[in-house]
C-alpha positions as CSV (number, residue, x, y, z in Angstrom):
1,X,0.0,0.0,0.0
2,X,1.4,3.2,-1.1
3,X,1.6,6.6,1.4
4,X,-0.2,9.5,0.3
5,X,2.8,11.7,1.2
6,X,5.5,11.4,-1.5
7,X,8.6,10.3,0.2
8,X,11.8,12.9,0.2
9,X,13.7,14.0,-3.0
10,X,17.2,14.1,-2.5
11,X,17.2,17.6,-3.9
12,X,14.5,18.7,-1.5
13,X,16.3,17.3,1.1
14,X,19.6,19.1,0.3
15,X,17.6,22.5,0.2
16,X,16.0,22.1,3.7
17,X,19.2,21.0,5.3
18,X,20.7,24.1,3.8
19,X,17.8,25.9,4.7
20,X,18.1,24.8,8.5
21,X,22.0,24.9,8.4
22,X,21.8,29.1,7.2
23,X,19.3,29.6,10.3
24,X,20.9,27.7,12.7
25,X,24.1,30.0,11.7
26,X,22.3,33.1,12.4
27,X,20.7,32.2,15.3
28,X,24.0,31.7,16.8
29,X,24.8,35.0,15.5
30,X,21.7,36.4,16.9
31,X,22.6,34.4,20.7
32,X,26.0,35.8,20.8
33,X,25.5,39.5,19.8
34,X,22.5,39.3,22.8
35,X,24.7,38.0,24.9
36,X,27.5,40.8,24.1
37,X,24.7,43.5,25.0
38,X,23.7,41.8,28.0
39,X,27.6,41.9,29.2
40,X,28.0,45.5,28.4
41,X,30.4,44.5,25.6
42,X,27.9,46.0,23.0
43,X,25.2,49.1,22.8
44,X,21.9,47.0,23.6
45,X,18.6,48.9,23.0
46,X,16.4,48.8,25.7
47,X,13.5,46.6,24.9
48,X,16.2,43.9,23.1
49,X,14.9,41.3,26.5
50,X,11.5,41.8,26.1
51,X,11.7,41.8,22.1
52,X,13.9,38.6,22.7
53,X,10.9,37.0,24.4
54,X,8.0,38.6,22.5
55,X,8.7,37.7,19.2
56,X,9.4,33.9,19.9
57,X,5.5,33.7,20.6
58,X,4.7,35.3,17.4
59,X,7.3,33.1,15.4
60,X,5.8,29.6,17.0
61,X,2.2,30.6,16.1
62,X,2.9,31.5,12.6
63,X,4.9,28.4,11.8
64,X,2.5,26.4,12.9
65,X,-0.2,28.2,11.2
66,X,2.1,27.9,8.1
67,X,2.6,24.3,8.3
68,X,-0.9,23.7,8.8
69,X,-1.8,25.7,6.3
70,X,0.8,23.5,3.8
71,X,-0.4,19.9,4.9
72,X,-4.1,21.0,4.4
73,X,-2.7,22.5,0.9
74,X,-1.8,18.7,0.2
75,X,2.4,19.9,-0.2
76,X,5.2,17.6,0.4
77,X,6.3,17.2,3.6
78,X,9.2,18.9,2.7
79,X,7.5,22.3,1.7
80,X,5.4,21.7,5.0
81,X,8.5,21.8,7.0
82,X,10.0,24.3,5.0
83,X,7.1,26.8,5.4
84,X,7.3,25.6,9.4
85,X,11.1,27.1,8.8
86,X,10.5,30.3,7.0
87,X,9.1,32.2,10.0
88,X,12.2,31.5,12.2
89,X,14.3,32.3,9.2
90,X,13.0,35.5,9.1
91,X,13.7,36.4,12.1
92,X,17.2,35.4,12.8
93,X,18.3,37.0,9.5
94,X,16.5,40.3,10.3
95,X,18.0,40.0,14.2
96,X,21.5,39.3,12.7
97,X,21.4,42.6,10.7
98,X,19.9,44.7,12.9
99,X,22.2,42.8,16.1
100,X,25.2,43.6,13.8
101,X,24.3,46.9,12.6
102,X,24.5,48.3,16.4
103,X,28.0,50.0,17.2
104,X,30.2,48.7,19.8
105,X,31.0,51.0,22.9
């Protein structure tokens, strides 16, 4: 009996791992330049904790919303976890500018 849900392409799988690998990269980023404000090594703008908490909620709720969104679509289960992806992506590349864009003291 064959599975409704086509199994992975290695091509698909290639593009999600490198999908994971760039945010996982950023989010590191992202930890460490939070950290450095924290310290005192870095200018930190005041709300950065409460940002830092905030917009974890909005990220989990709009992944799951996107991969619900995808399965009911009838996508692959790669696209699904992709578009589960895509909302922590954009965060961690947006908080890696904006981290990095803030001047040293």
């Amino acid at each position: 009996m064959k599975s409704m849900m086509p199994m992975f392409l290695p091509a698909a799988q290639m593009r999600l791992a490198a999908e994971f690998a760039r945010m996982a990269v950023e989010a590191n980023m992202v930890i460490g330049l939070r950290m450095a404000g924290m310290f005192g090594l870095m200018a930190q703008a005041p709300g950065e904790p409460f940002l830092m908490v905030a917009e974890k909620q909005a990220a989990v709720s709009e992944s799951m919303f996107a991969m619900a969104q995808a399965g009911l679509r009838g996508d692959s289960t790669e696209r699904m976890l992709s578009a589960a992806l895509r909302p922590y992506g954009r965060r961690t590349r947006a908080n890696s500018r904006r981290l990095s864009a803030v001047k040293s003291r």
